[in-house]
GURO-897273 format. One record per residue (C-alpha): residue number from 1; residue in one letter; x, y, z. Coordinates in nm, 2 decimals, always signed. Example, Ala and Ser with C-alpha at 12.3 -4.5 7.8 and 13.67 -1.06 7.14 Angstrom:
% GURO-897273
+-----+---+--------+--------+--------+
:   k : r :   east :  north :     up :
+-----+---+--------+--------+--------+
:   1 : A :  +1.23 :  -0.45 :  +0.78 :
:   2 : S :  +1.37 :  -0.11 :  +0.71 :
+-----+---+--------+--------+--------+
This chain:
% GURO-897273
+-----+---+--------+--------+--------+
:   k : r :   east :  north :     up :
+-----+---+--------+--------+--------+
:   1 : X :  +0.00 :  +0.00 :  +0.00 :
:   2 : X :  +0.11 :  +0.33 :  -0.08 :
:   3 : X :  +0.22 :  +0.57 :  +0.20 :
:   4 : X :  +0.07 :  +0.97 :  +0.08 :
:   5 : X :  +0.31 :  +1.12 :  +0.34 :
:   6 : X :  +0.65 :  +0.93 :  +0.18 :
:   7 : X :  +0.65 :  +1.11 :  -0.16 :
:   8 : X :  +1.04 :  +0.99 :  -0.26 :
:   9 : X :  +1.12 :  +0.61 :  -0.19 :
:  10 : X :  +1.37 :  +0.37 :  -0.38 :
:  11 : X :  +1.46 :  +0.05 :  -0.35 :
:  12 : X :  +1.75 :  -0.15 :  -0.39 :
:  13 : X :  +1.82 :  +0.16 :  -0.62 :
:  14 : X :  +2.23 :  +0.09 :  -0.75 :
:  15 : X :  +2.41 :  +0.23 :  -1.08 :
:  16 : X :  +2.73 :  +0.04 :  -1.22 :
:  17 : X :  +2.97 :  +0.15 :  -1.48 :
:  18 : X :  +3.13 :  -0.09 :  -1.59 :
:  19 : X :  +3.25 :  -0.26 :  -1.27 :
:  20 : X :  +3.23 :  -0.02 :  -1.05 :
:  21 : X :  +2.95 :  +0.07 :  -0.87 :
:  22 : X :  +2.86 :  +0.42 :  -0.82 :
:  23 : X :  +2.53 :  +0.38 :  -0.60 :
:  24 : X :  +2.42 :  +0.03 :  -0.44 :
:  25 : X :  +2.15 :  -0.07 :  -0.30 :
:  26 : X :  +2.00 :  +0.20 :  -0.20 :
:  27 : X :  +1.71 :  +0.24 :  +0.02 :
:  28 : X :  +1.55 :  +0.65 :  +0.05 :
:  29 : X :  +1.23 :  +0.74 :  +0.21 :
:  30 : X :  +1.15 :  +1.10 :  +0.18 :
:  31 : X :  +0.87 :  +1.29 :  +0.38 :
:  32 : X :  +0.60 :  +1.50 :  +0.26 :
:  33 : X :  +0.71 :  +1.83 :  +0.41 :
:  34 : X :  +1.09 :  +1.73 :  +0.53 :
:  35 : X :  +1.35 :  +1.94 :  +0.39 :
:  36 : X :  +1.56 :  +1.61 :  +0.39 :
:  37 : X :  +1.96 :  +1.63 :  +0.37 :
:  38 : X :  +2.15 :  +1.37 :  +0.14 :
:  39 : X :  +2.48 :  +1.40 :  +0.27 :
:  40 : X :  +2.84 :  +1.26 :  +0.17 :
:  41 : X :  +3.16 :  +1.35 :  +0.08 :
:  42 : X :  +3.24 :  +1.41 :  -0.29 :
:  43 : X :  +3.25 :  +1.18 :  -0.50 :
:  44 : X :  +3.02 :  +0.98 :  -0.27 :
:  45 : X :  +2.76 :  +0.90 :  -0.55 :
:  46 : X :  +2.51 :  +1.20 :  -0.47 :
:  47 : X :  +2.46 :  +1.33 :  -0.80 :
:  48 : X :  +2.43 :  +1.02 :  -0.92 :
:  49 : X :  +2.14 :  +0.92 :  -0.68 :
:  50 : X :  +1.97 :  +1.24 :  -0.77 :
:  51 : X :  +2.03 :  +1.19 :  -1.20 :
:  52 : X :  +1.82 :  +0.85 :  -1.13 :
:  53 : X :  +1.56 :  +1.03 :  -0.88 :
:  54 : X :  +1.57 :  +1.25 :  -1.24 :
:  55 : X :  +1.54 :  +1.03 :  -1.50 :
:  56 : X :  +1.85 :  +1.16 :  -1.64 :
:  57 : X :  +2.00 :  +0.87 :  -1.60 :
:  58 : X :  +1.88 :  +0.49 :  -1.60 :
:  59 : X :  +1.93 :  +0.28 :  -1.26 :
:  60 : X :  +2.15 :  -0.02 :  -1.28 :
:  61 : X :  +1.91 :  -0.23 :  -1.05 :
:  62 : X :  +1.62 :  -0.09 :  -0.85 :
:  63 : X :  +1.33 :  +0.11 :  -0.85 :
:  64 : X :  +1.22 :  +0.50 :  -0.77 :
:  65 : X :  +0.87 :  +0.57 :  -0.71 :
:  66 : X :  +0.82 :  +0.95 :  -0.68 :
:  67 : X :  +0.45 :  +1.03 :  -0.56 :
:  68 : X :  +0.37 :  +0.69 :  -0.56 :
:  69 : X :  +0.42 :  +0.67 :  -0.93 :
:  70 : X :  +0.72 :  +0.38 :  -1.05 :
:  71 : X :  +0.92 :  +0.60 :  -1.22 :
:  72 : X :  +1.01 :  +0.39 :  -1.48 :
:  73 : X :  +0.67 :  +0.27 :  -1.63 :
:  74 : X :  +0.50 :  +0.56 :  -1.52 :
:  75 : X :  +0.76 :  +0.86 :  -1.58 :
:  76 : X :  +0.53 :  +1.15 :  -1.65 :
:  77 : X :  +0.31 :  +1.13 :  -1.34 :
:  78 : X :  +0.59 :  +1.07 :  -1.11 :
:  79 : X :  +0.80 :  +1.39 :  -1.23 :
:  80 : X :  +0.49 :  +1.62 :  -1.25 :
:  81 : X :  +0.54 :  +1.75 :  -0.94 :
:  82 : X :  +0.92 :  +1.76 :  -0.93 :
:  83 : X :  +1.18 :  +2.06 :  -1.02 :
:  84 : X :  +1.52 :  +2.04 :  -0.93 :
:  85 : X :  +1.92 :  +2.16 :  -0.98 :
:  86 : X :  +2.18 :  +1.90 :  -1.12 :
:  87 : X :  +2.54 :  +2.04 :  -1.00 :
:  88 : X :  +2.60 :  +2.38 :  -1.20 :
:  89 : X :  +2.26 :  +2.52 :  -1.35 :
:  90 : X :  +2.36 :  +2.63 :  -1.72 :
:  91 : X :  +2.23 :  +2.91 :  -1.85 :
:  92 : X :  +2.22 :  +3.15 :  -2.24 :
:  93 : X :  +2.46 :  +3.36 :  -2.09 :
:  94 : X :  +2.44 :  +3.62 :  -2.31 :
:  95 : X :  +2.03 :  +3.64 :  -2.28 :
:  96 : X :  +1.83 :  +3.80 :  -1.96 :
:  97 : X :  +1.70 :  +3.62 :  -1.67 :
:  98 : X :  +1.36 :  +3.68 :  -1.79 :
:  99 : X :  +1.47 :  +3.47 :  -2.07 :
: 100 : X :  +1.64 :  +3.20 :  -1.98 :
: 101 : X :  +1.28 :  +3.09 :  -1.82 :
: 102 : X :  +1.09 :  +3.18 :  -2.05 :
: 103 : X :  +1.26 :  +2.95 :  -2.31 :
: 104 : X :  +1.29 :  +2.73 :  -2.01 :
: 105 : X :  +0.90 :  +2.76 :  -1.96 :
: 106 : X :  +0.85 :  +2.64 :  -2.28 :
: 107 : X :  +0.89 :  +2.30 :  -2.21 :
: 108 : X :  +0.63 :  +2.31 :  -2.01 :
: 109 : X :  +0.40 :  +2.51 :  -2.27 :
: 110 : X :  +0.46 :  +2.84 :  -2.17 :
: 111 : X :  +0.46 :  +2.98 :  -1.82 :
: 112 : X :  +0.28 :  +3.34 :  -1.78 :
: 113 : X :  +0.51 :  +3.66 :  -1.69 :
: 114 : X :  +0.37 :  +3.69 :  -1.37 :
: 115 : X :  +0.48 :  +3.35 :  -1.26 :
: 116 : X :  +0.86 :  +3.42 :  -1.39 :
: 117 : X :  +0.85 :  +3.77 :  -1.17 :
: 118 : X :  +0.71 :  +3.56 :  -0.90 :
: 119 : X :  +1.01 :  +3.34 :  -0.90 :
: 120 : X :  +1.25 :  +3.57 :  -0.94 :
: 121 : X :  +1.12 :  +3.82 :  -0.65 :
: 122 : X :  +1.15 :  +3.51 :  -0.45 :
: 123 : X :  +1.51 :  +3.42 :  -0.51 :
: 124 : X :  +1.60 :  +3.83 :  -0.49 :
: 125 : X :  +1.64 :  +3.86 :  -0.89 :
: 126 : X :  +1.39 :  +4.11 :  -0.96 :
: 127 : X :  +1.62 :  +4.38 :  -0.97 :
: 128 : X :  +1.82 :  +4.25 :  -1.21 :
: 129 : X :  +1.54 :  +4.01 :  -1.39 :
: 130 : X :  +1.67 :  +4.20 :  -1.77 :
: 131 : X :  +2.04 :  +4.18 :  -1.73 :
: 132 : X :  +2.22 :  +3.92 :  -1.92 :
: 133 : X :  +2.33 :  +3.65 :  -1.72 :
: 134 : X :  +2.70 :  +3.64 :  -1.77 :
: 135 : X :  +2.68 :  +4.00 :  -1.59 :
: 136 : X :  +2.54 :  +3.77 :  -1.28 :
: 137 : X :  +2.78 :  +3.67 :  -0.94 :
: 138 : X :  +2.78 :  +3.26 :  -0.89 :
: 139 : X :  +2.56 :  +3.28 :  -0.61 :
: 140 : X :  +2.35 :  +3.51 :  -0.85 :
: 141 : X :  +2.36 :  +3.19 :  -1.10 :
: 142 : X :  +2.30 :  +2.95 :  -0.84 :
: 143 : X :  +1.94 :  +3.16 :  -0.73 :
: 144 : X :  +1.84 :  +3.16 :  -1.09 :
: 145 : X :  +1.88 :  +2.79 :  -1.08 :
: 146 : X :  +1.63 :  +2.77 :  -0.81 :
: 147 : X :  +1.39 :  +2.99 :  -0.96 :
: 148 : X :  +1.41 :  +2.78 :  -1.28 :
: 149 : X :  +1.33 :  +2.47 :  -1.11 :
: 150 : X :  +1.06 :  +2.62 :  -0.90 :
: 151 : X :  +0.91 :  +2.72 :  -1.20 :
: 152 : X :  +0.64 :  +2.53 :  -1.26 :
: 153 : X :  +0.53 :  +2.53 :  -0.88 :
: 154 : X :  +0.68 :  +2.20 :  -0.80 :
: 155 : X :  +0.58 :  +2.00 :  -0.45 :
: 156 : X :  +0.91 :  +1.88 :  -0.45 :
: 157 : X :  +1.20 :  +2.06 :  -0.53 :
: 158 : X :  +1.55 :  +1.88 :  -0.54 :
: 159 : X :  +1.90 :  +2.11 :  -0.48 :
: 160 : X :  +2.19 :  +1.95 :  -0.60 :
: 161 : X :  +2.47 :  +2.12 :  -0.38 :
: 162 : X :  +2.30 :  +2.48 :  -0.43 :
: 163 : X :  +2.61 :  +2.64 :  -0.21 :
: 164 : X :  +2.88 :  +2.51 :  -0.35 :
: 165 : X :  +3.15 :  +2.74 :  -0.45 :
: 166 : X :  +2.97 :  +3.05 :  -0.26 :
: 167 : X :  +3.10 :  +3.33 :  +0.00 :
: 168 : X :  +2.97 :  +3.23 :  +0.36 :
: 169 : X :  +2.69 :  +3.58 :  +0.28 :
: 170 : X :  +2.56 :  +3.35 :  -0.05 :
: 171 : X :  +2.57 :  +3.02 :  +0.17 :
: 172 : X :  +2.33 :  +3.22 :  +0.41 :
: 173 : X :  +2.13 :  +3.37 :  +0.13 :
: 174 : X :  +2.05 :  +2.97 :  -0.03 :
: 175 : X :  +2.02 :  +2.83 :  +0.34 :
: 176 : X :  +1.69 :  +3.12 :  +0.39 :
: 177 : X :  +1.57 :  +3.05 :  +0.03 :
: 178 : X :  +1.57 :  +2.69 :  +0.18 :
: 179 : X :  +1.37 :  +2.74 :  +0.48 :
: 180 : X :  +1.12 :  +3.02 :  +0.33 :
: 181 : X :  +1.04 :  +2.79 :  +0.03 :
: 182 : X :  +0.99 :  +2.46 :  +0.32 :
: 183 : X :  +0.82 :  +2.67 :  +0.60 :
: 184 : X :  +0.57 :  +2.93 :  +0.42 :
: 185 : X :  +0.53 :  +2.74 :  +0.06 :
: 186 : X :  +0.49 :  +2.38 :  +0.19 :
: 187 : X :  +0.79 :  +2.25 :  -0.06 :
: 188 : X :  +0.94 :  +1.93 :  +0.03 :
: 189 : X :  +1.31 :  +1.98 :  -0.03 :
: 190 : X :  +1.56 :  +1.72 :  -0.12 :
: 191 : X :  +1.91 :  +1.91 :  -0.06 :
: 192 : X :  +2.23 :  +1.71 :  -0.13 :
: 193 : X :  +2.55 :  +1.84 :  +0.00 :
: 194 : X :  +2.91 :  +1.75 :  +0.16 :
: 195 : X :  +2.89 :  +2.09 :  +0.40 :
: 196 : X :  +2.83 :  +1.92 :  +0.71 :
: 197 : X :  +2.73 :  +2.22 :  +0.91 :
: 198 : X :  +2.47 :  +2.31 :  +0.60 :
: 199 : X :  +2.27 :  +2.01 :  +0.68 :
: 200 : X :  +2.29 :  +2.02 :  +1.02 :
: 201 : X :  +2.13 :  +2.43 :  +0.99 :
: 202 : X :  +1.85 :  +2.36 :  +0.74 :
: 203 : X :  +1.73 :  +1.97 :  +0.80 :
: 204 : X :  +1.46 :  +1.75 :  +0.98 :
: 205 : X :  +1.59 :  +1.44 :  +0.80 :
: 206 : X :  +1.88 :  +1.30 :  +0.66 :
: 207 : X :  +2.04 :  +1.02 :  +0.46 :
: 208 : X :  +2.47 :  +0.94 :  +0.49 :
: 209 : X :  +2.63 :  +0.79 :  +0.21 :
: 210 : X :  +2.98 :  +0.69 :  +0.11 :
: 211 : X :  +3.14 :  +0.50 :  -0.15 :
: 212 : X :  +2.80 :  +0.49 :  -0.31 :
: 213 : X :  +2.62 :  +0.28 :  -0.02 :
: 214 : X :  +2.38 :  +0.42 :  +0.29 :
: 215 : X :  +2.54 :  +0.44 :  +0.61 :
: 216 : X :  +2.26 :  +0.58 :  +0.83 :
: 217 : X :  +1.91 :  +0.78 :  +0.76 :
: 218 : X :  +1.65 :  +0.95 :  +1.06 :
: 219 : X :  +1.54 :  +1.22 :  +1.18 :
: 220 : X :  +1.87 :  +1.48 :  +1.19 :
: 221 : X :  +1.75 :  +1.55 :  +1.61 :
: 222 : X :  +1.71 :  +1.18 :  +1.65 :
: 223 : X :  +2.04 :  +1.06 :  +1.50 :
: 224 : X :  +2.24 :  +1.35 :  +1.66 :
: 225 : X :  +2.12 :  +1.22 :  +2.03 :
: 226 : X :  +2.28 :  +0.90 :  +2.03 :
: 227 : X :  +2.61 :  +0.81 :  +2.16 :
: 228 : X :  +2.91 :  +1.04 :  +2.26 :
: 229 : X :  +2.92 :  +1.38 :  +2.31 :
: 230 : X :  +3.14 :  +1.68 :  +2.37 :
: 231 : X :  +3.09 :  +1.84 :  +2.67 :
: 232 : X :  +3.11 :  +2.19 :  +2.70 :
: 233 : X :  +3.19 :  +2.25 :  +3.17 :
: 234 : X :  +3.25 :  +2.57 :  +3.31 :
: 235 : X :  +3.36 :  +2.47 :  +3.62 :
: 236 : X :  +3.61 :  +2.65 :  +3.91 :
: 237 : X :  +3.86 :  +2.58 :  +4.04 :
: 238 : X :  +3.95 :  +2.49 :  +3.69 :
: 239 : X :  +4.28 :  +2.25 :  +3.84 :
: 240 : X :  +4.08 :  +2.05 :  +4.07 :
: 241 : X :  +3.80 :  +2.01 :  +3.79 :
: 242 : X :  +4.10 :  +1.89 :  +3.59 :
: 243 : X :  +4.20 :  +1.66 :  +3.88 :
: 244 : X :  +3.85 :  +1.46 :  +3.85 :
: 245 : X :  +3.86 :  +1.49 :  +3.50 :
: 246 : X :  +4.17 :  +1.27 :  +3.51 :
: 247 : X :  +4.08 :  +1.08 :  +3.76 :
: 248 : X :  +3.73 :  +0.97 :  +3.56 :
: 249 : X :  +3.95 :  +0.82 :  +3.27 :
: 250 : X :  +3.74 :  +0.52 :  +3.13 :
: 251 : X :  +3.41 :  +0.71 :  +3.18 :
: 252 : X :  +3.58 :  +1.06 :  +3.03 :
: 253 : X :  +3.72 :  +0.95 :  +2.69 :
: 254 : X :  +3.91 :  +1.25 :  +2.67 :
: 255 : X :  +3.91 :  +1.66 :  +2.75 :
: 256 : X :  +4.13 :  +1.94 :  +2.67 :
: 257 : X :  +4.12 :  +2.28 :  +2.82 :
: 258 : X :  +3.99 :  +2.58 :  +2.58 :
: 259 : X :  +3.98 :  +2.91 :  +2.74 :
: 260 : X :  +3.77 :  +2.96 :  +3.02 :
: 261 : X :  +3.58 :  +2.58 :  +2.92 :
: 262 : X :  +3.66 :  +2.27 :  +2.93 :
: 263 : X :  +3.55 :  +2.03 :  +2.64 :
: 264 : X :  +3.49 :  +1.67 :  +2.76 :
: 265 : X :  +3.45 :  +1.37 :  +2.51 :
: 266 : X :  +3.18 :  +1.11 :  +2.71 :
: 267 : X :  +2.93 :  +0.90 :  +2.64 :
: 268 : X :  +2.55 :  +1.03 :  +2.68 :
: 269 : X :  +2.47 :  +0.80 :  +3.02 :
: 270 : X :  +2.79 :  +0.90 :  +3.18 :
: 271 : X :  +2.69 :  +1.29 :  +3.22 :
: 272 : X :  +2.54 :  +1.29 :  +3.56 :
: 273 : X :  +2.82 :  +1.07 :  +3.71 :
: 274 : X :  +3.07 :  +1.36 :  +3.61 :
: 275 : X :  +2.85 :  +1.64 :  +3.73 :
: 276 : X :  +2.82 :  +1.43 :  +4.09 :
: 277 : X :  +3.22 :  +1.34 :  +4.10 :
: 278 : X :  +3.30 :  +1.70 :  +4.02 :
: 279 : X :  +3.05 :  +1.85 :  +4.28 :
: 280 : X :  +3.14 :  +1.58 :  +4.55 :
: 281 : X :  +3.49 :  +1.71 :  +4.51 :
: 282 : X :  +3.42 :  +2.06 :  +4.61 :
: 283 : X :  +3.41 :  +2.18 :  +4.21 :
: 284 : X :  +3.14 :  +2.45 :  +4.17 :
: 285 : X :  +2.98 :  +2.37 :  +3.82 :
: 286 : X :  +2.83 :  +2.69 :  +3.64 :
: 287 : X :  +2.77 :  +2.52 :  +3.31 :
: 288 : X :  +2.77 :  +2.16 :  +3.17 :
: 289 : X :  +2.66 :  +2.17 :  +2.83 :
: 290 : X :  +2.63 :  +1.82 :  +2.60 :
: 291 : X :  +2.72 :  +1.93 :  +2.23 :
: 292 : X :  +2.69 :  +1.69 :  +1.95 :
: 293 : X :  +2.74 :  +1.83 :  +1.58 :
: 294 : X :  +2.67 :  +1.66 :  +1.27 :
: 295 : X :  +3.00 :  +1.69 :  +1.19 :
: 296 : X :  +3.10 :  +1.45 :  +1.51 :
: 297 : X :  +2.83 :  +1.19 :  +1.39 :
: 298 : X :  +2.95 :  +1.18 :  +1.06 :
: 299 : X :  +3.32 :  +1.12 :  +1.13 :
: 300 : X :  +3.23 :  +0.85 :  +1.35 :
: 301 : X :  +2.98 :  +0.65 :  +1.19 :
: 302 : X :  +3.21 :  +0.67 :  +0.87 :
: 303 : X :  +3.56 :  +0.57 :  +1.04 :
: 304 : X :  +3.31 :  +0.28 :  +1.18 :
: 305 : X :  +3.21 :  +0.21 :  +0.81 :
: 306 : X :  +3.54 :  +0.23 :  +0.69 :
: 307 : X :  +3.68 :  -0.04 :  +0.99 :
: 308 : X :  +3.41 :  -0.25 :  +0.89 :
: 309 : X :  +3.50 :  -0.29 :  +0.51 :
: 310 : X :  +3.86 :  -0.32 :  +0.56 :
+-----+---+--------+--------+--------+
């Protein structure tokens, strides 16, 4: 039976040139409503992934159902409601915004002028809507490729890194585009990247891969509450905190002293044993602070991959 709330699924999805496989069995389920992060470092087999999710390219082995639809069988249903960015949008450089997506609204027999302004006053283009596009900045370029695949009003909009190769003020423009076009305009977005701390600022869900195979998907809240943490303690007399903090070895992994802080590597379930060790030893605790990043549970669930496939 069809789930209406999972709107991108695959299964057993896996492409193979030649003898090497670039995606393997691969397993997605993506929300109505999540803006869902498909993360992995380069070369990983992201784009890949998202040329099947396409139809750009044609899966080894495996299926794609988008909206419910097989996309392979039923190809124009399931991409009706789709728009999306493959790596660098191209553009006529040497014609205007304005039409780039018209010719580009074409395909879909013709959009109206009001829905191109539309687009463009929501990616911040309206101002410069009838300037050629080689005059435009890359993060410039990399808006107009949003506003061309949001063109046709898609429910689901997939970003192939939309913030590569920008300054950190375009990677903050893309990131609000990102939640605007989620939060007020109900878009599900399916946003591939290798920026870590991207992800971790914009998603509700996520999918790792690496070396073309899934290493963990959830909820990004959910995944980034298990195991260890860093522990950010403010604690005084910072020598005798140090003094437990040695003496805890085993339950403390490790800790180094930054500044003022402390930063203490320990498992979840050891927390309130260090908080009662330091304050049983006359320590006066003004802040103990578990900190997980993405970037931590990344690194450790792919050295763990890596161990396991050597």
């Amino acid at each position: 039976m069809v789930n209406p709330d999972v709107i991108v699924e695959t299964f057993a999805l896996g492409k193979r040139y030649g003898t090497r496989w670039a995606v393997r069995d691969l397993q997605l389920r993506v929300h109505r409503g999540d803006v869902f992060g498909f993360l992995g470092p380069n070369g990983a087999g992201k784009s890949t992934t998202i040329r099947m999710l396409l139809s750009l390219i044609r899966p080894t082995t495996g299926e794609v159902r988008l909206f419910g639809h097989p996309l392979r069988g039923d190809r124009r249903r399931a991409l009706a409601s789709v728009g999306g960015i493959v790596e660098k949008p191209d553009f006529y450089a040497y014609l205007s915004a304005v039409r780039n997506l018209e010719i580009v609204g074409a395909l879909y027999g013709g959009v109206k002028r009001s829905r191109i302004t539309e687009v463009l006053e929501l990616v911040g283009l309206e101002d410069r809507a009838s300037d050629p596009v080689k005059a435009y900045s890359h993060g410039m370029k990399q808006r107009l490729g949003i506003a061309q695949a949001l063109l046709a009003d898609p429910q689901l909009v997939i970003l192939d890194e939309p913030t590569g190769g920008l300054d950190p003020q375009g990677m903050k423009e893309i990131r609000e585009l990102i939640i605007h076009l989620s939060r007020d305009r109900g878009k599900t977005i399916f946003l591939s990247s290798h920026l870590l701390y991207e992800i971790e600022q914009v998603a509700t869900r996520m999918a790792i891969i690496n070396q073309g195979t899934m290493i963990a998907q959830g909820r990004v809240d959910e995944m980034l509450s298990q195991g260890q943490y860093s522990v950010h303690l403010q604690a005084e007399p910072r020598e005798k905190a140090e003094s437990v903090l040695r003496r805890l070895r085993g339950t403390v992994k490790s800790f180094e002293r930054v500044n003022d802080e402390f930063r203490v590597s320990i498992d979840r379930t050891e927390i309130p044993r260090l908080q009662t060790a330091l304050v049983g030893a006359g320590v006066r605790v003004y802040a103990i602070v578990p900190h997980r990043s993405l970037e931590d549970y990344f690194l450790s669930i792919t050295e763990h991959a890596g161990k396991g496939t050597s």
